[in-house]
N, C-alpha and C positions, 0 to 999 in steps of 0.2 A: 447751202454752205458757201456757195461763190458771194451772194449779197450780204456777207460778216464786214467781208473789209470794206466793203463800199460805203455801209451805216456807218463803220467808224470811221471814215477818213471823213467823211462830212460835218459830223459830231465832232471829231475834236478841230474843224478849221470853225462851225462855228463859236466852239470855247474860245479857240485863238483869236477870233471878231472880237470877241466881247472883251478880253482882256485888253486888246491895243485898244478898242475903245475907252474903256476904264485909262489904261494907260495915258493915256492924249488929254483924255481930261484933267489926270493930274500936273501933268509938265502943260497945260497949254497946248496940246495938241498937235504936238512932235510928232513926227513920223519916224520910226525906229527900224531898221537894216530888219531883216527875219530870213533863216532857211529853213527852206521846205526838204525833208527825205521824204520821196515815197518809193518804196521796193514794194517791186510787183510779183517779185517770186517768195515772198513768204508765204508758205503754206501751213495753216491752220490745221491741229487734228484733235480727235475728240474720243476716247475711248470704246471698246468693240461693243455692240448691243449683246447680251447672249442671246442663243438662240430659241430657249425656256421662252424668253416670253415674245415670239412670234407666233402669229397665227397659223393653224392645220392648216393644209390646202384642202379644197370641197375637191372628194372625192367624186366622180360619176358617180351615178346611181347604175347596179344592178339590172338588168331587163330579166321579165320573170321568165321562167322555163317553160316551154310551149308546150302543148299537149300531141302525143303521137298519136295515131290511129292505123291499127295494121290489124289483116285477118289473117288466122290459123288455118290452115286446108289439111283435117286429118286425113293422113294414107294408114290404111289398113294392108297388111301383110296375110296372105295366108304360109306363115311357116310352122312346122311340126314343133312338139314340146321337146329341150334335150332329153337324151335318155341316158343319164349320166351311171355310171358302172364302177362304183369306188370299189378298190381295192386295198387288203393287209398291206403298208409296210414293213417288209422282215428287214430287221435290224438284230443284228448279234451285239446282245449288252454283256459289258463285262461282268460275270458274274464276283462277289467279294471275296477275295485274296482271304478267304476263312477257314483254318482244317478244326473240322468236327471230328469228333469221335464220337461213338455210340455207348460206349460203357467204360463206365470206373468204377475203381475195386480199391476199399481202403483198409488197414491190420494195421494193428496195433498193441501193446499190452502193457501194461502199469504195477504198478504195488496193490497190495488186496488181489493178489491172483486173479486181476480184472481185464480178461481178450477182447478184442473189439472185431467186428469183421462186419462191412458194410459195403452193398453193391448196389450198383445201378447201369441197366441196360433202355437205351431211346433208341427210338428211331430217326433220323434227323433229314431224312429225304421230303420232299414236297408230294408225297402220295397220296389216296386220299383217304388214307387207315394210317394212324398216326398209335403210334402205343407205349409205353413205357413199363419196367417193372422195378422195385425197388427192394431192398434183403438188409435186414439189420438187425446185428446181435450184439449186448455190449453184459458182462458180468460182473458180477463180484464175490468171487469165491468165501474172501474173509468180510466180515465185518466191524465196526467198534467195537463190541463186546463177544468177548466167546469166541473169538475167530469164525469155525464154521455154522455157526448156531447163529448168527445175523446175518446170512450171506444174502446177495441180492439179483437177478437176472430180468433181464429185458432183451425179446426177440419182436419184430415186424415182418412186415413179409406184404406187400402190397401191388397191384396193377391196377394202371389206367389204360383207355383208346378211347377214339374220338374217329367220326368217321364224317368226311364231310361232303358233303351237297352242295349245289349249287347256289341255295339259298339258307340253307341251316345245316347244322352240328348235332348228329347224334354222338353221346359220350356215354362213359360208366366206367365201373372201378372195381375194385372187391380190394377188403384191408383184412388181415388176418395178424392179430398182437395177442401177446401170452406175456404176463410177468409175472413174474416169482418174488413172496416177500414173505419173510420168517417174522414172528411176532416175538422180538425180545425186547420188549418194552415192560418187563418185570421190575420188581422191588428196587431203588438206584444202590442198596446195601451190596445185593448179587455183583454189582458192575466192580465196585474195588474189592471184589474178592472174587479173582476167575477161577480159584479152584474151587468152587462149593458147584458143584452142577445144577441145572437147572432145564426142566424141558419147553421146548418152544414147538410150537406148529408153526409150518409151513404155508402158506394161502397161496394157490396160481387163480391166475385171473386170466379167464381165455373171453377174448370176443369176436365178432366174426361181422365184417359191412359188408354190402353190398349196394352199389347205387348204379341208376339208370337214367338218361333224360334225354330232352334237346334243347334246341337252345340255336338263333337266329346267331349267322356269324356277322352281319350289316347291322354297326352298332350307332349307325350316325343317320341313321331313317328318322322316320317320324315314328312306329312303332317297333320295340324290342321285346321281344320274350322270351324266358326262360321256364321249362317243369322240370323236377326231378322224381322219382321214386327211389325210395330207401327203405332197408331192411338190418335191422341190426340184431344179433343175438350174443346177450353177456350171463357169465356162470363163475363164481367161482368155487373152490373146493369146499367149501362147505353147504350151506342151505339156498344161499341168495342165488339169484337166476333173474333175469329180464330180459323180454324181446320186445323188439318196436319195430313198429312199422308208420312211414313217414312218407307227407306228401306236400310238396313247396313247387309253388309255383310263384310268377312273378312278371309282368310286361309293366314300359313305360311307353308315355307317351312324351313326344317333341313337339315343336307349334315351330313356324318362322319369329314369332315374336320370343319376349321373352318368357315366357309360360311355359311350366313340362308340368308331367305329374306319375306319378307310378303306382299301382297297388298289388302288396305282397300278400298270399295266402299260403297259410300252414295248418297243416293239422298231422296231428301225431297220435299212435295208441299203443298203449304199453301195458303187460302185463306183468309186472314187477312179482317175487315170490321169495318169503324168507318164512324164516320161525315163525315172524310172530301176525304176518300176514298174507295175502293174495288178492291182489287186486286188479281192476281194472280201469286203466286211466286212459283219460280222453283228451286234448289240447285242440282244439283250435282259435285259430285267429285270423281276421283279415284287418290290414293294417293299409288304409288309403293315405295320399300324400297330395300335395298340389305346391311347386315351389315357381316361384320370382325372384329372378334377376334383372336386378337395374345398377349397370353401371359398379360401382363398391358395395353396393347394399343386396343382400339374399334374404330370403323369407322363403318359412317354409310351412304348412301348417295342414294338418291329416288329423286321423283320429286311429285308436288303437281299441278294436273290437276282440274281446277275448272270451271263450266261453273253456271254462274246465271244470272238473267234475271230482275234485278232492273233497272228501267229507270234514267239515268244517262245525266248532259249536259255535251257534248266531249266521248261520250263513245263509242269508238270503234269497240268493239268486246264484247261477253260475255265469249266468252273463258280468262282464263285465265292460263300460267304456271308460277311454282316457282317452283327454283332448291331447295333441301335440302341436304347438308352437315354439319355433326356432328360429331367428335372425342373427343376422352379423352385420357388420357396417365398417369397412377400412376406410378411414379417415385419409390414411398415407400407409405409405409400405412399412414405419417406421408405430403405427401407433393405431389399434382399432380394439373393437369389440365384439361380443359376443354374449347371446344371454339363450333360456329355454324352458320353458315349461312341458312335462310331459308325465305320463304315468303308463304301467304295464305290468304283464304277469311274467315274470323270472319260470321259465318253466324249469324244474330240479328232476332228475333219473337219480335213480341206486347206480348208477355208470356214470356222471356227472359228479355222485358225491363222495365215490370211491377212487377219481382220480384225481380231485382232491385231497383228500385221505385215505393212501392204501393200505392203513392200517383200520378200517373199519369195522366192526363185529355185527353183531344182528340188532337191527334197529326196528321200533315200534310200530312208524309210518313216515311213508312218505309226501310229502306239500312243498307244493311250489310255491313259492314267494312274491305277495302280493305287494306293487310297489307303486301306493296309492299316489304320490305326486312328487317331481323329483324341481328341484329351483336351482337353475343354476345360472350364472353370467360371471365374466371375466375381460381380458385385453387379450391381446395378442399382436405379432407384430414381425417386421425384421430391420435390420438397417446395418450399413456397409453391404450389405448382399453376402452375408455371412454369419451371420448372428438372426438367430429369431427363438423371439420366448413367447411363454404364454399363462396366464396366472390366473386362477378361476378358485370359485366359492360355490360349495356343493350342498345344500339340505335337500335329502329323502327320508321320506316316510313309510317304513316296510309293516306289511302283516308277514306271521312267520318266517323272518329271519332265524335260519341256522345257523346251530352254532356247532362244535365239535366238543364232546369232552370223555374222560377214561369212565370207562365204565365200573360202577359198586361190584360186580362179580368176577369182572377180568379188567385188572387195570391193563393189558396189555393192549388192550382192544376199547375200540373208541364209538359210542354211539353220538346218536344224533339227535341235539334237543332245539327248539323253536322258543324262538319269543314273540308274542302276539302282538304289542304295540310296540315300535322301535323309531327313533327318531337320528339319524345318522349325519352327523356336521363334517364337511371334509373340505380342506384346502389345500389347492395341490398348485404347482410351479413348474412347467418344465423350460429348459435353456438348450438351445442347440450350440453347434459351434462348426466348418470345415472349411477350409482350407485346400481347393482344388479335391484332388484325390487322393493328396498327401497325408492329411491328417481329419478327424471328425470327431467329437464328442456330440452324445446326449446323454440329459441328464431327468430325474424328474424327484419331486418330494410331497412327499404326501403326508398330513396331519390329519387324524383321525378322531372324531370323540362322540359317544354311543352316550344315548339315552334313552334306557332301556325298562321294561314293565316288570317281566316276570323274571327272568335270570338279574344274578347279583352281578355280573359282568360279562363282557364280550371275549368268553371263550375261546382264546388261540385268535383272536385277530387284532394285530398289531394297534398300535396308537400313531406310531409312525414310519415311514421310510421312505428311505432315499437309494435310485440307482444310477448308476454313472457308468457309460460303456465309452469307451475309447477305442477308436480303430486306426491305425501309423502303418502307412505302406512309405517305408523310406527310399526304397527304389523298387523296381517291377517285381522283382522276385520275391520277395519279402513281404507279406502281411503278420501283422501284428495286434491281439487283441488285448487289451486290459479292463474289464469290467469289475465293477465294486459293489455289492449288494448290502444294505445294513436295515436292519428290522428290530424298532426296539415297543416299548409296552405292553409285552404277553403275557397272558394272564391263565392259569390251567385250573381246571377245579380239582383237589385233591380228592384222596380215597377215604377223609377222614370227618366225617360229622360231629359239628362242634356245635349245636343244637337242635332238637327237633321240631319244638314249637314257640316259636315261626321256626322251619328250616332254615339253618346256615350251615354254608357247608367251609371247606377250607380253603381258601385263596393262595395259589404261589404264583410267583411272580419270575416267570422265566428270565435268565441271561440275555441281553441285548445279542442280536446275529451278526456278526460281520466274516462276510466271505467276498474273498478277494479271488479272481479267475485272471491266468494268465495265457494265452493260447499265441503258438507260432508258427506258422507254413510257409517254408522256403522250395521254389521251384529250382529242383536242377535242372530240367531241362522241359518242354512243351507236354511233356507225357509222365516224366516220374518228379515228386515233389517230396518233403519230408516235414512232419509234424511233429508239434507239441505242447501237451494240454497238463495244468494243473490246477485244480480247482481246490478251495479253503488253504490258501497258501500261508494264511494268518497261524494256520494250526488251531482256529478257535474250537471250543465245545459248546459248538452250536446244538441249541435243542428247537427242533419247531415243532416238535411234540413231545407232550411231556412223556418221562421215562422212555422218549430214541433218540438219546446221542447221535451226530451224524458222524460219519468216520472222518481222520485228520486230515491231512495234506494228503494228495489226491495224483496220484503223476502219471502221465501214460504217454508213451510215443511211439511211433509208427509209421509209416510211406503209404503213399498213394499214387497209385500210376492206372492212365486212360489207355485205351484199345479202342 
């Protein structure tokens, strides 16, 4: 930087040579005056270099890490093993700010000179005999037709205990029911005209359980099991009588993976007795399962081994199998599926068919209903965390489906007929709905439609319905029920023959059902509370069998208070 001005002071005194040279030549060679400036303090400067393009400095190099060399000199100890002495911590937990009471007692009474009176006594201490007993009686002096000559009664009477172990639950029970029901299901002429009299029988219906078992209280093991023994004996006032004796047994198994699997065994024997028979029926079944879970996806898939002993024309064998397969798959909480293949024997009692239909008379025989393959798949789903439905598509394939219909010699009275190939389509929708604790509906609809062999239609079973329950607790003390039942496409076979060959007989066509239920229970205080029930508040005339009216609006109230 210092040698800049030195090249240039030199440089331009030789430029200045050369001009006076030039110079002199043209005048002749004149010598002309000239001043020199030189400043010695002019300093020169030149812009910063960045530091981007400077060279790294060379770092040292690393020296590598040396190798140690050290020895271990184990010491051996002779000391004793502890002998450690754990002990209970007692700690006093609070026990839950809870008042139980052991029995309540409910009365009541309504129009139709209809008493209610229903109790219940528990024990509610942590002993290791646990028991309960329960008492219910609800009547109906009058009826729809005839005032006393439709009247109706129903009594219960029932006890459980449970006794438990350290590792299992011995339980059992005994149930004792009686109901009363008059047979005024005569001519519909008789009903607008209540003075012409008419006589009716009476039917009680007594039956008598008694169940025994045990049964594993560790339900989160790797195996669970359950037996029961049972004994039932049913009678009523005329010819019919049935006892059975019954044995259900049942374990699962758990895996750490995803894998369980269960297998159920029943067997039942009855010996049913009417008019027009006496028999001896046998049911058994073992029914294996094997399910997977992964993640949203389940599977299930067993087989349903059934052997029973109804006498049948073309019947084969009494063995029967049916494969079962059943999956689901949630997509999202808002959106999944569901589908299933399976088949089984509907096992049927004269005490299964009569409470069904309490208005039954003497029937020819009894068969259970074979239900060679059933297809179903649908959605289901929730979202908002409040809402969840579900919507599915049903074909079953039945041997001997029953049906109900009045009888040619007692319309009053309803036997029992079969149809041997039936082919059953059903779609059904159910919608929930709740709202904290505040409010809830569900709801469900069912479409029905029968393709049937031997009967000309599906006697007394509907084509559709829909129910919708509603539960409104507007503050603590206060629940409130409103439920709506409607059932329409029934169809009854009349008393009247309108050709014999081919048989036709007469088709009616029942009133659509609609029964509206209104129930209220207000607590006045932790112990005494008051109620109120009304049932068919529409006032409709409803028939779900042909020739019995159900009675009108329905009202009964009453209290109830714990001890």
């Amino acid at each position: 930087m210092k040698k800049l001005p030195v090249i240039l002071f030199f440089a331009g005194a030789i430029s200045l040579g050369n001009s006076m040279a030039l110079a002199q030549n043209k005048k002749g060679g004149a010598v002309q005056d000239q001043e020199f400036v030189i400043r010695k303090d002019r300093v020169l400067t030149v812009p910063t270099q960045p530091r981007s393009f400077e060279r790294l400095p060379v770092l040292p190099q690393p020296k590598g890490i040396a190798e140690f060399n050290y020895t271990v000199t184990p010491f051996f100890l002779n000391l004793p093993a502890l002998n450690l002495q754990p002990t209970a911590l007692e700690k006093n937990f609070r026990l839950p700010n809870r008042e139980l009471y052991n029995g309540f007692i409910r009365a009541g009474y309504g129009n139709f000179a209809s008493p209610l009176l229903e109790g219940r006594y528990m024990s509610t201490t942590a002993d290791p005999f646990n028991y309960a007993i329960k008492f219910k009686h609800q009547s109906f002096g009058k009826g729809p037709v005839a005032a006393e000559q439709s009247s109706e009664s129903h009594t219960v009477f029932g006890a459980d205990g449970s006794y438990f172990m350290d590792a299992v639950e011995v339980f059992g029970g005994l149930n004792w029911g009686q109901d009363k029901y008059s047979f005024y299901g005569v001519n519909p002429i008789l009903f607008e005209n209540p003075d012409i009299p008419f006589e009716t029988n009476n039917n009680v219906l007594n039956n008598f359980q008694f169940r025994a078992g045990i049964r594993d209280i560790e339900k989160t093991g790797t195996i669970s099991y359950e037996g029961q023994l049972s004994f039932r004996n049913f009678k009523d006032s005329y010819a019919a009588k049935e006892n059975e004796l019954g044995l259900q047994a049942g374990i699962k198994f758990r895996t750490d993976s995803d894998w369980s699997g269960k297998v159920d065994l029943n067997y039942f024997h009855t010996n049913p007795n009417d008019v027009n028979y006496q028999e001896k029926r046998n049911y058994f079944s073992i029914r294996p399962r094997i399910s997977y879970n992964y993640e949203a996806f389940q599977f299930t898939a067993g087989l349903n081994l059934v052997s029973e002993n109804d006498p049948m024309p073309e019947k084969s064998s009494d063995f029967r199998i049916f494969p079962v397969l059943k999956a689901s798959y949630q997509f999202a909480d808002e959106f999944g599926f569901y589908g299933e293949f399976s088949g089984d024997v509907q096992r049927n009692t004269y005490f299964s068919f009569v409470n069904e239909n309490p208005f039954l008379g003497p029937s020819e025989q009894l068969l259970n209903t074979i239900n060679n393959y059933k297809v179903e798949g649908g959605i289901e789903g929730q979202f908002q965390e409040a809402f969840h439905y579900r919507a599915g598509i049903n074909v079953s394939r039945f041997n001997n489906l029953h049906f109900f219909t009045n009888s040619f010699a007692d319309s009053s009275r309803f036997e029992i007929v079969y149809d041997d190939k039936s082919t059953v389509f059903n779609i059904n929708a159910e919608l929930g709905f709740k709202i904290s604790e505040v409010y809830s509906l569900g709801s469900r609809l069912d479409v029905y439609q029968y393709d049937l062999n031997t009967q000309p239609a599906a006697w007394h079973r509907p084509l559709w319905e829909v129910r919708v329950n509603n539960q409104f607790t507007p503050f603590d003390k206060l629940l409130v029920q409103a439920n709506v039942n409607f059932m329409g496409g029934l169809k009854a076979r009349g008393n009247t023959v309108i050709e014999t060959n081919p048989p036709r007989v007469e088709v009616v066509n029942l009133k659509t059902i609609a029964d509206l239920q209104l129930k209220a229970d207000f607590k006045i205080s932790n112990r005494l509370s008051i109620f109120a029930e009304g049932n068919n508040i529409l006032n409709g005339k409803n028939t779900r069998w042909l020739n019995y009216p159900v009675r009108g609006i329905q009202l009964i109230g009453g209290a109830s208070f714990k001890f």
